[in-house]
N, C-alpha and C positions, 0 to 999 in steps of 0.2 A: 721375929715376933716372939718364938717360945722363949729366947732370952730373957727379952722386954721383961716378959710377964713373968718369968721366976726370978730375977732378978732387980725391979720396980725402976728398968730404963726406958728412956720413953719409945717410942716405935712410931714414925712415921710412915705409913703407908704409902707406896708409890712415890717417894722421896729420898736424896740422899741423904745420909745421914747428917752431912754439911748445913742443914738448914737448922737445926739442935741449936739452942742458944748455948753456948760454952762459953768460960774461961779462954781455957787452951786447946788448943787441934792439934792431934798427932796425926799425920796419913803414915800409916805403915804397913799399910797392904801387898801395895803393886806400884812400878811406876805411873806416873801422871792422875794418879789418884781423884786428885784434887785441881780440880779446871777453875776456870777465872767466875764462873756463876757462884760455884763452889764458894770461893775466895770473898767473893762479893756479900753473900749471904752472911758468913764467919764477921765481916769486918760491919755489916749491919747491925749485926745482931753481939755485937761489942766484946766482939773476942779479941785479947791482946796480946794474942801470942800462937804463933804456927810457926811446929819443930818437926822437923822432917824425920823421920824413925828408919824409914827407906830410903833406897837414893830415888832421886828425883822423885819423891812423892808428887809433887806439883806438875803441870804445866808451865811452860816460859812462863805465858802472860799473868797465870797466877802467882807464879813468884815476882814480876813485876812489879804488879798489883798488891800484893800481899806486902810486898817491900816498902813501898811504896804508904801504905796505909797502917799499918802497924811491927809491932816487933815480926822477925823473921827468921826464922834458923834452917837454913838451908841443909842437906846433906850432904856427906863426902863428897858424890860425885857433881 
């Protein structure tokens, strides 16, 4: 949240940040980042594009799913 607000991002409370209407999704945290709700949310909300920055940022079924429904860039592993 202190981000958010010095920087004018949006902050959803009690949410992942996945639910953000974007562009593009990078997970580049941790693996499995990004789960199929996740996945699901992103391709709602008309994102056309999820690029992996980590490895396996996703889950399987997210990257199934994500595959499946829009562009997808998978990582090394």
């Amino acid at each position: 949240q202190p981000y958010a607000e010095e920087f004018g991002a949006q902050f959803v409370p009690g949410q992942r940040p996945w639910v953000v209407p974007v562009d593009v999704a990078m997970p580049c945290a941790t693996e499995n980042e990004l789960n199929l709700e996740d996945a699901q949310h992103l391709v709602a909300n008309k994102c056309f594009l999820v690029a992996e920055v980590s490895n396996m940022g996703c889950t399987a079924e997210a990257a199934e799913y994500l595959n499946s429904h829009i562009d997808y860039a998978p990582g090394k592993a």
